[in-house]
C-alpha positions as CSV (number, residue, x, y, z in Angstrom):
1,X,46.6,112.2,86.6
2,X,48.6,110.9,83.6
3,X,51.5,109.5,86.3
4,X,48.3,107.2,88.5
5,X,48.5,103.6,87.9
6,X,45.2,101.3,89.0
7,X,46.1,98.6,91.6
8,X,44.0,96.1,93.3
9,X,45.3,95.3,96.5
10,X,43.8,91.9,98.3
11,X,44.7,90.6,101.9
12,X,44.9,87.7,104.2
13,X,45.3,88.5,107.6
14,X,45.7,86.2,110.3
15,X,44.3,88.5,113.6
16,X,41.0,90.2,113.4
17,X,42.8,93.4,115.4
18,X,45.6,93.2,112.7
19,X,42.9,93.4,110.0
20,X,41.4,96.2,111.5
21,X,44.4,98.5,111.0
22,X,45.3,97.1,107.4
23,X,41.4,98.0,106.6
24,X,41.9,101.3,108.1
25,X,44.9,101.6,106.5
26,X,43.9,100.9,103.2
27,X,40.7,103.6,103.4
28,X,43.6,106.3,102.6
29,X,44.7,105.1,99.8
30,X,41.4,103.8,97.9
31,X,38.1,102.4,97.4
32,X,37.1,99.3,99.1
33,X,35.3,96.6,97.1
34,X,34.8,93.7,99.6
35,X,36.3,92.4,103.0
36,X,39.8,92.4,102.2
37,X,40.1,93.6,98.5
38,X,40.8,97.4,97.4
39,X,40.8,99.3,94.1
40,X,43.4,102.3,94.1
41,X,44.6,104.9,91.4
42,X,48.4,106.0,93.0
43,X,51.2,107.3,92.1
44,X,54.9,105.7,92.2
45,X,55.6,108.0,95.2
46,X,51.9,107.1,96.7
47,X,51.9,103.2,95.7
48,X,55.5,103.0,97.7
49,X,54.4,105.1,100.8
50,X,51.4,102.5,100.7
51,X,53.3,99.0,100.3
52,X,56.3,100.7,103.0
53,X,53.1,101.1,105.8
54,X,51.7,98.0,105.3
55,X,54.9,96.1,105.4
56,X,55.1,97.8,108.6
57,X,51.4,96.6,110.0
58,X,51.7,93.5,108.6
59,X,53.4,89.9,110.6
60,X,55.8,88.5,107.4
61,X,54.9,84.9,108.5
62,X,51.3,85.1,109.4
63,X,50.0,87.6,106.5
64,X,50.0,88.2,102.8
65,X,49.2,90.8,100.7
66,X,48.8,90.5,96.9
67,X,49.3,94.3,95.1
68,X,48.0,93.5,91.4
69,X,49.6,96.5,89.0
70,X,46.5,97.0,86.1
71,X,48.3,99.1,84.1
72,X,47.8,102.9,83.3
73,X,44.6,104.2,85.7
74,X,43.3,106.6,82.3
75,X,44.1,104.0,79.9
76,X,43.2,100.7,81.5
77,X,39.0,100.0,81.9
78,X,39.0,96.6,84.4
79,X,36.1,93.7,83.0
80,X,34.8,93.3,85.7
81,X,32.3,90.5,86.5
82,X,30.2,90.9,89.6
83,X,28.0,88.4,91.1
84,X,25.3,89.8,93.4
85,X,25.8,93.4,94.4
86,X,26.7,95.8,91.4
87,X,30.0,97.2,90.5
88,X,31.2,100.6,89.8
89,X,34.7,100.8,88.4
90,X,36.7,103.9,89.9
91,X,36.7,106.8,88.8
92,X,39.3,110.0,89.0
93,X,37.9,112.7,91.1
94,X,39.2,115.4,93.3
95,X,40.0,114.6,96.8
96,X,39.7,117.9,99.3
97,X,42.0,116.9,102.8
């Protein structure tokens, strides 16, 4: 989609059972990379919906959450450097729900 931006979206989250449902949480919206890091391709509509839920799972004073904006999801093609297991950046694909 021409409208998709790519985000990575990392996390610090002080309770293992609070971590648990932002991990969960994050599975909807895109592809995990490691523990607490995410690559996702979302909309405006989609990259609000995501940031309004996890403000809601989240403790303000305990956790953070970084939401890194790469730019244009067709346009933009992430250097990535990986160190031990390989990398695959993301790709656009149909999603059936």
């Amino acid at each position: 989609m021409a409208d998709e931006r790519l985000y990575i979206v990392a996390y610090d989250i002080a309770h293992e059972r609070r971590w648990r449902r932002v991990f969960k949480l994050m599975h909807g919206y895109g592809r995990w990379l490691q523990l607490s890091v995410f690559q996702c391709r979302l909309t405006a509509r989609r990259r609000a919906e995501m940031a309004r839920r996890l403000e809601e799972t989240i403790h303000g004073t305990e956790d953070h959450v970084l939401i890194l904006d790469l730019g244009p999801a067709d346009a933009v093609d992430p250097r990535v450097e990986s160190l031990g297991k390989s990398f695959e950046a993301m790709k656009r694909a149909a999603v059936v729900i």
